[in-house]
C-alpha positions as CSV (number, residue, x, y, z in Angstrom):
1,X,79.9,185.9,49.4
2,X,79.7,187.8,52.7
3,X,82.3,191.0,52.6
4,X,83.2,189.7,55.8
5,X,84.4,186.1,54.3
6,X,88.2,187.5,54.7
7,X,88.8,189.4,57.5
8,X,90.7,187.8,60.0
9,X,88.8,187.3,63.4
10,X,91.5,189.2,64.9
11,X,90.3,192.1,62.9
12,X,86.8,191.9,64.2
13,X,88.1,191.5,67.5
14,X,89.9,194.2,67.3
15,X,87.2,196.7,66.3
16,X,84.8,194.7,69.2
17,X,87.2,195.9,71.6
18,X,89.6,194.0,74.4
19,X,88.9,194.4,78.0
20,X,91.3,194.1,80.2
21,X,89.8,191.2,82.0
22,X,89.4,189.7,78.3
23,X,93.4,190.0,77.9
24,X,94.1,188.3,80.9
25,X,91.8,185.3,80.2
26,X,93.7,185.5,77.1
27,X,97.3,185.4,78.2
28,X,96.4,182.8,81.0
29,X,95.4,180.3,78.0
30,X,98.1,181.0,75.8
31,X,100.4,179.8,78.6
32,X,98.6,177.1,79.2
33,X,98.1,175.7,75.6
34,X,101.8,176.6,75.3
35,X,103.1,174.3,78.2
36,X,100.7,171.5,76.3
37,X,102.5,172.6,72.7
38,X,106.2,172.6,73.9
39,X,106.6,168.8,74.5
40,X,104.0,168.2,71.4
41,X,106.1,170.4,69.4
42,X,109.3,169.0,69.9
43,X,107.9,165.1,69.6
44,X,106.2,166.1,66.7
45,X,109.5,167.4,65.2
46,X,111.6,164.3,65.6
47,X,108.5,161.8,64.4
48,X,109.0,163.9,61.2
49,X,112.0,162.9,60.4
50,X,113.4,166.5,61.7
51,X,115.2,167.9,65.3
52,X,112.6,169.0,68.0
53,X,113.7,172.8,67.0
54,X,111.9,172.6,63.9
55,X,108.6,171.6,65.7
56,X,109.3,174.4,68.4
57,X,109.8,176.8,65.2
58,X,106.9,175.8,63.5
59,X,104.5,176.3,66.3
60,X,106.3,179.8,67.3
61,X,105.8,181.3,63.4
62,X,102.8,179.5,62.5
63,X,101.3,179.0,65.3
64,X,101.4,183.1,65.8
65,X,100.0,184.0,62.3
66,X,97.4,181.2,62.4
67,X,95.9,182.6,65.1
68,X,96.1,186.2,63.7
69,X,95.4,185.8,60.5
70,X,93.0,183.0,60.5
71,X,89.2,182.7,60.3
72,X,88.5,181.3,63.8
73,X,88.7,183.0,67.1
74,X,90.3,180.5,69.0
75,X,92.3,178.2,66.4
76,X,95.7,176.8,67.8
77,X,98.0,176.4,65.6
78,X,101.5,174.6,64.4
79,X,102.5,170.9,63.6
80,X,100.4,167.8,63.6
81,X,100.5,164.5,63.3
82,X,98.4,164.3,60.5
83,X,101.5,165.8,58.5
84,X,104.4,163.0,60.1
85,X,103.7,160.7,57.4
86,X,104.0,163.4,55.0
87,X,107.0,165.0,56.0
88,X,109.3,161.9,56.6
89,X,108.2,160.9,52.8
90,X,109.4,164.4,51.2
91,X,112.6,164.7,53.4
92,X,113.4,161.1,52.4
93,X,113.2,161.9,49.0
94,X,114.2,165.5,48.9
95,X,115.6,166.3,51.9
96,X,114.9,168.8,54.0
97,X,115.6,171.5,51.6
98,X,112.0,169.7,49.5
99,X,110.4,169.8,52.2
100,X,110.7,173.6,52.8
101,X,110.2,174.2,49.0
102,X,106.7,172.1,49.7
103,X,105.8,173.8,52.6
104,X,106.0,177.1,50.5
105,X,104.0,175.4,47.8
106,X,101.4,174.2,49.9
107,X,100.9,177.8,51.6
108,X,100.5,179.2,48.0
109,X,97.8,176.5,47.3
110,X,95.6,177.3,50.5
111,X,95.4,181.0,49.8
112,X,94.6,180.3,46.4
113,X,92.0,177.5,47.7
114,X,90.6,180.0,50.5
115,X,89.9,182.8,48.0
116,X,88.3,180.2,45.2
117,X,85.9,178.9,48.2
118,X,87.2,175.6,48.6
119,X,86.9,175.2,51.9
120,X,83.2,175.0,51.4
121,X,84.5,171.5,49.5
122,X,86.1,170.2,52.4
123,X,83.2,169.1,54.3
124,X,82.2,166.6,51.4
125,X,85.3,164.0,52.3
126,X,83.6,161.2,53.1
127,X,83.8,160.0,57.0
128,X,85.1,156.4,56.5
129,X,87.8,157.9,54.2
130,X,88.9,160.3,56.9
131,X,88.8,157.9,59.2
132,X,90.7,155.4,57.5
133,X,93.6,157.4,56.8
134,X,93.4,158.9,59.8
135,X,93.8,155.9,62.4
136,X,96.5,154.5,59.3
137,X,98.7,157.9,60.2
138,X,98.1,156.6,64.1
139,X,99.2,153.3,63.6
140,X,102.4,154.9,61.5
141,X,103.4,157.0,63.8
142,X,103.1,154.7,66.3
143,X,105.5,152.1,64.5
144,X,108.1,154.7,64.4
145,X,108.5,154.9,68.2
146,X,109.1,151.3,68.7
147,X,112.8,151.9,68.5
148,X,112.7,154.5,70.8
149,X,110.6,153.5,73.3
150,X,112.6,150.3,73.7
151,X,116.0,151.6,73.0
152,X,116.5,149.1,70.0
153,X,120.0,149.7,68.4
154,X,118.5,149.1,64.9
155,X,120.5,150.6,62.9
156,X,119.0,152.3,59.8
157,X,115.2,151.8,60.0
158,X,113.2,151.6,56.6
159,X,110.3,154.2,56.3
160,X,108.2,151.5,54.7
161,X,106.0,149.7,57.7
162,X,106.7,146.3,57.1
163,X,110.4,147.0,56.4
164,X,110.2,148.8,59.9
165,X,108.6,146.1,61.8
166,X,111.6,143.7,60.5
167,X,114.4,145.6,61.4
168,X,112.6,146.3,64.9
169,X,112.4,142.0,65.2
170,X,115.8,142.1,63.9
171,X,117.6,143.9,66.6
172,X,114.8,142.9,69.4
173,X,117.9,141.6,71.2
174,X,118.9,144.9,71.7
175,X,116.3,146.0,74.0
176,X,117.5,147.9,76.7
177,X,115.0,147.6,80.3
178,X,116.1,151.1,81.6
179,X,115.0,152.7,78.0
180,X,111.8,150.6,78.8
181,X,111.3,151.6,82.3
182,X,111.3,155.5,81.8
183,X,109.0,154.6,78.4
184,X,106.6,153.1,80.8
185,X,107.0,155.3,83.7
186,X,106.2,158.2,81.2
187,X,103.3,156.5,79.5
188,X,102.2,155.5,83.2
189,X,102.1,159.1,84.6
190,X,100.6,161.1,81.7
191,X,98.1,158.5,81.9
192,X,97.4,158.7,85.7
193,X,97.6,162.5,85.8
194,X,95.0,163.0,83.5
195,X,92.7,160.4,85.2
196,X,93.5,162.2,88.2
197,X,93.0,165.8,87.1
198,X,92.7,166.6,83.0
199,X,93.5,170.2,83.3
200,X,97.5,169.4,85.1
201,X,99.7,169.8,82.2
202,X,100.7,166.0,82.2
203,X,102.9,165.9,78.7
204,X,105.3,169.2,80.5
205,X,105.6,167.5,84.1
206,X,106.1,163.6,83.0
207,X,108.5,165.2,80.5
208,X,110.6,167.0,83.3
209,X,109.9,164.3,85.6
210,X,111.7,161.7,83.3
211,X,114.6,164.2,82.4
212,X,115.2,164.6,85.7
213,X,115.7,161.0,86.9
214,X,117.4,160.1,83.7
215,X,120.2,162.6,84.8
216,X,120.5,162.3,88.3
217,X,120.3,158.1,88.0
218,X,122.8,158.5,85.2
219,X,120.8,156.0,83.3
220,X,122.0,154.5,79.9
221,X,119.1,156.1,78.6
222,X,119.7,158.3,74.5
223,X,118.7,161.8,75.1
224,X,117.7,164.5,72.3
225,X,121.0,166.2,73.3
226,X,123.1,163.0,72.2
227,X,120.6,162.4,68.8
228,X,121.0,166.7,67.9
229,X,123.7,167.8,69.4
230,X,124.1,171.0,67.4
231,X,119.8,171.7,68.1
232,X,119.9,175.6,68.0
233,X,118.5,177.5,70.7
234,X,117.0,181.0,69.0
235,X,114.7,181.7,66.0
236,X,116.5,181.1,62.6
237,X,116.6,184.2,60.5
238,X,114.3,184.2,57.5
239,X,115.7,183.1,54.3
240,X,114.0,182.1,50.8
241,X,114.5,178.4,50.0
242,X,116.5,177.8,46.4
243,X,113.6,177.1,43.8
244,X,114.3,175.7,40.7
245,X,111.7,173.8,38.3
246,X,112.9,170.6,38.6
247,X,112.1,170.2,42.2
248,X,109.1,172.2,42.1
249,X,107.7,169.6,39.9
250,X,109.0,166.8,41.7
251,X,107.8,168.2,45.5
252,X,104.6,169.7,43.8
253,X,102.2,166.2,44.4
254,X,103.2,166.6,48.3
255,X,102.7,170.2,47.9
256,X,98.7,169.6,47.3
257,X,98.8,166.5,50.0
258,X,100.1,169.0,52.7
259,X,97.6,171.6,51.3
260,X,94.8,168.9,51.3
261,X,95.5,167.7,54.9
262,X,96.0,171.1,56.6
263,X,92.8,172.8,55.0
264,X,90.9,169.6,56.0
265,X,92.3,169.3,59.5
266,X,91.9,173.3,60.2
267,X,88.0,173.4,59.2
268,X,87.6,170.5,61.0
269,X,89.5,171.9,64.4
270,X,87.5,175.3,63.3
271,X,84.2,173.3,63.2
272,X,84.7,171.6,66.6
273,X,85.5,174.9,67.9
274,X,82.4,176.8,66.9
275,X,80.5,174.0,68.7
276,X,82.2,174.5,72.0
277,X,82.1,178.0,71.5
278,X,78.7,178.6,69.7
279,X,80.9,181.3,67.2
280,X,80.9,181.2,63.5
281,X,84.5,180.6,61.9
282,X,85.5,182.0,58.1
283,X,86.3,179.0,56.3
284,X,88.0,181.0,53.5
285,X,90.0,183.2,55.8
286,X,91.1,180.4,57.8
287,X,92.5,178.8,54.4
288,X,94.0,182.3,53.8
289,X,95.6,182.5,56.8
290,X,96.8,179.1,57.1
291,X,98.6,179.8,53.8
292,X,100.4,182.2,54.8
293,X,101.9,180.6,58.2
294,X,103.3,178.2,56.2
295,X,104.7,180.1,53.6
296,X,106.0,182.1,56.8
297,X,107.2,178.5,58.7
298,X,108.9,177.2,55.2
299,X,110.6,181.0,55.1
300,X,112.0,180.0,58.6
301,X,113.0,176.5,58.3
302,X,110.2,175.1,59.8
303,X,107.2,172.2,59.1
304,X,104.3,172.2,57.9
305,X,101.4,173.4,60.0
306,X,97.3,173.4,60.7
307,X,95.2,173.7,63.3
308,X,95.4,171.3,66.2
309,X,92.3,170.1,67.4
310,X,93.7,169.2,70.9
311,X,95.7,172.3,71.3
312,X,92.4,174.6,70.2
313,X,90.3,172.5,72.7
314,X,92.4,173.1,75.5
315,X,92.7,177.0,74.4
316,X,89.2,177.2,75.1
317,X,88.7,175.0,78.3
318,X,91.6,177.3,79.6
319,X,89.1,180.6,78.8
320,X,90.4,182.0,75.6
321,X,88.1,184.5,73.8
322,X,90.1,186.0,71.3
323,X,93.0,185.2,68.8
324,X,95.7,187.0,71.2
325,X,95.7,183.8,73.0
326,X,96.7,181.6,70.2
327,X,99.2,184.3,69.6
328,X,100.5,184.4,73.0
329,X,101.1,180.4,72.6
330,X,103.3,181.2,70.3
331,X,105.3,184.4,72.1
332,X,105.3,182.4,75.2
333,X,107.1,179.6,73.4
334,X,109.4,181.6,71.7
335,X,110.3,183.4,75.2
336,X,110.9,179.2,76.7
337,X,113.2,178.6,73.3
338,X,115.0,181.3,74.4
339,X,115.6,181.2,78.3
340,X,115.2,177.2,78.2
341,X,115.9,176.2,75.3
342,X,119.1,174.1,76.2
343,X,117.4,172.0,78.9
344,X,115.9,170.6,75.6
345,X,118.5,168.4,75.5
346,X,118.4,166.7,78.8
347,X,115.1,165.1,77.6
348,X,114.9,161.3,77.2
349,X,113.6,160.0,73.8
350,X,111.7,157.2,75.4
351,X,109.5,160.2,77.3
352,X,108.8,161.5,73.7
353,X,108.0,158.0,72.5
354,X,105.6,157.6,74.8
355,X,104.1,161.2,74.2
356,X,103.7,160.2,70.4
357,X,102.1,156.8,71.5
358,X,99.3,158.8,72.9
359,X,98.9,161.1,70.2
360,X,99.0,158.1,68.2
361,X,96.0,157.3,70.3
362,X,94.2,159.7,70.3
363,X,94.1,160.3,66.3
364,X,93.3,156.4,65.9
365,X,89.5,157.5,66.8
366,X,88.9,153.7,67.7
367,X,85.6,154.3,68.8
368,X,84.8,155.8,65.7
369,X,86.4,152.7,63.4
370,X,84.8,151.0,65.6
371,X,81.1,152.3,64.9
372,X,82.0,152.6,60.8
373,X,83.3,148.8,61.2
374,X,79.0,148.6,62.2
375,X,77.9,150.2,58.5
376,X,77.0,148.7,55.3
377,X,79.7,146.3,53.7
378,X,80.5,149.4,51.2
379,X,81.4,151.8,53.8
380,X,83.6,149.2,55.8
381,X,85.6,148.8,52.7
382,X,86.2,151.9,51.8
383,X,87.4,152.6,55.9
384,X,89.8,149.0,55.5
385,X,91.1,150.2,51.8
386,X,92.0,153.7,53.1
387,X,93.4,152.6,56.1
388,X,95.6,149.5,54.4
389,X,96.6,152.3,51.6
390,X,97.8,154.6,54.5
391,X,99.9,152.4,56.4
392,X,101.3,150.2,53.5
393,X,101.6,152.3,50.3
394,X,101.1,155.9,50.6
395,X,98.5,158.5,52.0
396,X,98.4,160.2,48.6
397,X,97.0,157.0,47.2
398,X,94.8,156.2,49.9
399,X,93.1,159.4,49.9
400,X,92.4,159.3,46.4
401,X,91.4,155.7,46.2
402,X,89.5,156.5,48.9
403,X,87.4,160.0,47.6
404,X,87.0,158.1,43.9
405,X,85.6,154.7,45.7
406,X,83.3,156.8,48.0
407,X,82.4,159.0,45.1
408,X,81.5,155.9,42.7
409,X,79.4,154.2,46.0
410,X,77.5,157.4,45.8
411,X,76.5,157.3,42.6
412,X,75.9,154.0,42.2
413,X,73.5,154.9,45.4
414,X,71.9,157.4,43.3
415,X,71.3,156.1,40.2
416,X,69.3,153.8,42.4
417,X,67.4,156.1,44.4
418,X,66.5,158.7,42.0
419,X,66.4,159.2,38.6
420,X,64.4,156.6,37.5
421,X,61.3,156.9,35.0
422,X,58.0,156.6,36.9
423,X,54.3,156.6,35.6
424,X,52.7,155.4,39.2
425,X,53.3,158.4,41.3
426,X,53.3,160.8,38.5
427,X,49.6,162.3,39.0
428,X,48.6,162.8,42.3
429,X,45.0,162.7,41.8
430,X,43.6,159.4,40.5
431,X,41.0,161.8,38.6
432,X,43.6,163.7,37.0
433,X,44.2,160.2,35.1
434,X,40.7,159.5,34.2
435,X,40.9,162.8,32.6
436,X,44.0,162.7,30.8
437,X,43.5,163.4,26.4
438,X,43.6,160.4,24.8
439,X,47.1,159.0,23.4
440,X,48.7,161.0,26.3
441,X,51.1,159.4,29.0
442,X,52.4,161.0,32.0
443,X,55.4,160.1,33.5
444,X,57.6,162.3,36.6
445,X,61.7,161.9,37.0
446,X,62.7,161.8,40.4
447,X,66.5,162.7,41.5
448,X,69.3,164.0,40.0
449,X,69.7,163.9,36.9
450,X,73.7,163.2,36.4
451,X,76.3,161.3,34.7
452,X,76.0,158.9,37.3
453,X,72.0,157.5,36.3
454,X,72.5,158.5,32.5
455,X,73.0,155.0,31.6
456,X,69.9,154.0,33.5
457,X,67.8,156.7,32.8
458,X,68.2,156.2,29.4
459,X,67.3,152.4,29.8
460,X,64.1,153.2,31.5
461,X,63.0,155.6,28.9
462,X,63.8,153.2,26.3
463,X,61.8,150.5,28.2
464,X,58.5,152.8,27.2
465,X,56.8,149.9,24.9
466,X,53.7,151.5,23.7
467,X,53.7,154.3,21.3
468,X,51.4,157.6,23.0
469,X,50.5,160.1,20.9
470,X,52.4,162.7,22.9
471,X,54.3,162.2,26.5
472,X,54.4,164.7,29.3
473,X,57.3,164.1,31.4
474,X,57.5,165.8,35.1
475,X,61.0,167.5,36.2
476,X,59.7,168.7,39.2
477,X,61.2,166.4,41.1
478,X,64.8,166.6,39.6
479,X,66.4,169.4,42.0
480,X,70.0,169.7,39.4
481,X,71.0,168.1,35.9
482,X,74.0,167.7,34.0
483,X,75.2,167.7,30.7
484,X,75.3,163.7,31.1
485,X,71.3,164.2,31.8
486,X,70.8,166.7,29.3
487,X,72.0,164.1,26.8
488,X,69.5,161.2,28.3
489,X,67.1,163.6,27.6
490,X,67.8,165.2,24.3
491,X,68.3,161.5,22.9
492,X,64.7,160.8,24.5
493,X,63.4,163.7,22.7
494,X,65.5,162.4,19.0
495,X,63.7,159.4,19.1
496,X,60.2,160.6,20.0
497,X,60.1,162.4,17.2
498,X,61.4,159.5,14.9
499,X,57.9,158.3,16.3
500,X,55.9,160.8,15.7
501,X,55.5,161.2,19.3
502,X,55.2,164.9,20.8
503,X,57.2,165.3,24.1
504,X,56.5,168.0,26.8
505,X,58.6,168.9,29.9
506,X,56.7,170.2,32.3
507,X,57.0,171.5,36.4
508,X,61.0,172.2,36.2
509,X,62.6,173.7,38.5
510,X,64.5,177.0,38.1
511,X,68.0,174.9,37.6
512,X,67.1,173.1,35.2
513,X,64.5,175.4,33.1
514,X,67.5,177.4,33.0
515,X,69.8,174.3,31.6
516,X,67.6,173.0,29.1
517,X,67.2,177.1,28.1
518,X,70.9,176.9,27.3
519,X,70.8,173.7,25.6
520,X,68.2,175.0,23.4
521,X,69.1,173.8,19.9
522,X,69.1,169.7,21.0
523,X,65.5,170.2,22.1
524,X,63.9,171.5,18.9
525,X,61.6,169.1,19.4
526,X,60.2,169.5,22.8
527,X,58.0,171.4,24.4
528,X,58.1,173.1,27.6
529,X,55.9,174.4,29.7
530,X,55.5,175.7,33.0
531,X,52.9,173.0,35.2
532,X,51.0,169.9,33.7
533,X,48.1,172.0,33.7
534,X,49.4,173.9,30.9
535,X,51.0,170.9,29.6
536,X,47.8,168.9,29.3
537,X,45.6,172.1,27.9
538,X,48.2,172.4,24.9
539,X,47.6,168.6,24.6
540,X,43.9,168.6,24.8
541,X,44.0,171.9,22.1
């Protein structure tokens, strides 16, 4: 591993030197990314489950440490909507006093991850599972700002979907047309003003616009001042949540769900950032550092947080080079807490209901459901399972349903593709055949050798009626093997030898040489060589 794996970019940054033209590109684009984050923020905070402080605190703390400590130049940091499922489960369960202890926990478990390379792991999720749950945490999130964007007096909403969906049709009488009308108008004009020109911060000036005709109208419209009326203003001061074991064990599962979905959804912001950017992120730094901004956000009261693939995007289209502009996203918010904080509360909750509907959107990657829906029958289920296991059971379930179904597709995909027995493409030279000893067979094992095609590997050897005088089986195709496949072939080897048969392997690659060399004592009967030259000399001897 590189000795530059964990040095923060801000590090090498640092030691590049800043210009001052650089610091100014980088101050004008945290100000812009944090006029984007402060209505995301505070929407983000409320779909959890939370107040719209936590979601400003979460993306002042972590936002500032992602972005100094992390492995990427221009990562944006703070809450996501990834995590709303998430968060509304623990604090249901918990409260919100679980949630910080599981916040802590999941920052533990990414530095540990970062340092024991996991990150390089990530990238092996499987799309249709990423997908699935993805667009099933859209559709969720979604559902929860039914109530808000219509002004339905519900009373006390399930979390469960379907439970949701019937108290919303339950109290559908209740709709109230001028909770509808600033919903729409919002939706409307973020829409239209990013149609009409993408880089206007549409979320900041819809958000005003609708606070500002909610209160001069007087409209019967709920406000996040009525829903938190005691929202604080200022940063919390640090404190260290109350651990015991009891609820470490209990919040530990969502510890490594929040710890699976922020490392996943940082490299993957990361990885879209080196390819508008043409850098090189540090997949184990930015696990490191995303550790530690949440062990920092859970030390302040706040959410869970990741990188935020929209908020990094728009970091770069505004001309950030460097982390300072991530980390002036989050001074520049701190400094609009502060000064602004209690116009917060003039905000309409239909204007944030329509922000999360377009999140909601925007993570449903329709086009991209769309396209899987277009794959083989086995990747379409795995995509509809995830997705149903997201929005009606739980995304802990889904993911791992959905990893262990991909991962048994896979090998069942493998087994048939490689690692069969094969006699017909195992000399390249029709004279080679001619000339083979008499007695002597030649056979050549292509693919993996794995737990996965033990079972038919070991069928196929088996299937060998005739008895040679001595077999010389290939490996040069077979790039890795397991102990599953050194068993297939020690067991091949056992019952040559009850036939009198001589067996040697020939043309390994390094891997595996090294493998069998280890496994030694189950292949006293074997020979190996190092080509089927050599192999067919010591047979013709």
């Amino acid at each position: 591993m590189s000795g530059q794996a964990f040095v923060p970019k801000l590090v090498t940054a640092w030691r590049e030197g800043f210009t001052p033209a650089q610091i100014r590109a980088d101050l004008m684009a945290g100000l812009t990314v944090a006029i984007v984050a402060l209505p995301l923020s505070m929407a983000l905070g409320i779909a959890s489950g939370a107040s719209p402080d936590k979601g400003l605190v979460t993306a002042i703390v972590a936002g500032f440490l992602i972005s100094a400590l992390g492995g990427s130049r221009v990562q944006v940091g703070g809450p996501t909507g990834a995590f709303v499922v998430v968060i509304a489960g623990v604090i249901a369960r918990h409260g919100y006093g679980g949630l910080v202890t599981a916040t802590l926990l999941a920052g533990i478990i990414l530095i540990a991850a970062g340092y024991a390379g996991v990150g390089r792991l990530m990238r092996y999720v499987p799309m249709p599972v990423v997908t699935g749950f993805t667009a099933g945490i859209a559709v969720i999130i979604a559902s929860g700002q039914i109530g808000d964007f219509l002004g339905l007096k519900a009373g006390h909403v399930p979390a469960e979907f379907l439970g949701k969906w019937a108290a919303y049709l339950g109290a559908w009488h209740t709709l109230s047309l001028a909770t509808l009308g600033v919903g729409l108008g919002t939706l409307a004009l973020i829409l239209g003003l990013k149609r009409l020109n993408p880089r206007l911060p549409g979320y900041l000036i819809a958000l005003a616009g609708a606070s500002a005709l909610v209160a001069l109208l007087g409209l019967p419209v709920e406000t996040v001042g009525q829903r938190f009326p005691a929202m604080p203003t200022t940063l919390p001061p640090p404190a260290w949540p109350t651990l015991s074991l009891d609820v470490v064990r209990d919040v530990l599962p969502s510890a490594f769900t929040i710890a699976f979905l922020g490392g996943m959804e940082a490299l993957l912001s990361a990885v879209v950032a080196d390819g508008m950017t043409g850098q090189r992120h540090r997949a184990g730094q930015e696990l490191v550092g995303q550790g530690v901004a949440n062990m920092a956000s859970a030390l302040f009261g706040g959410l869970p947080a990741t990188g935020a693939i929209a908020r990094t995007a728009t970091n770069i289209r505004a001309g950030a080079k460097t982390p300072l502009a991530g980390m002036a996203h989050a001074l520049f918010l701190l400094l609009i807490l502060l000064l602004a904080g209690r116009l917060v509360a003039y905000v309409p909750m239909p204007a944030l209901a329509a922000i999360l509907l377009i999140v909601a959107w925007g993570m449903s990657e329709a086009e991209r459901f769309r396209h899987l829906m277009r794959m083989d029958p086995a990747e379409r289920a795995i995509l509809l399972l995830t997705f149903a296991l997201t929005v009606l059971v739980d995304l802990t379930v889904a993911i791992g349903v959905g990893v262990t179904l991909a991962s048994l597709t896979f090998m069942a995909r493998m087994s048939e593709a490689g690692g069969m027995l094969a006699e017909d493409d195992a000399l390249e030279d029709p004279a080679q055949r001619a000339a083979l000893p008499e007695g002597v067979e030649v056979f050549r094992i292509a693919g993996p050798m794995f737990f996965g095609v033990a079972g038919e590997m070991l069928e196929a050897l088996g299937r060998i009626g005739r008895r040679p005088r001595a077999v010389v089986l290939r490996l040069d195709r077979v790039p890795y093997i397991d102990s599953s496949g050194i068993d297939v072939l020690a067991t091949f080897v056992r019952r040559a030898r009850q036939m009198e048969t001589r067996v040697v392997l020939c043309d390994m690659p390094r891997p595996v040489w090294e493998a069998l060399a280890r496994a030694e004592p189950r292949f006293a009967g074997a020979e190996r060589v190092t080509s089927l030259e050599a192999a067919l000399k010591r047979l013709a001897g």
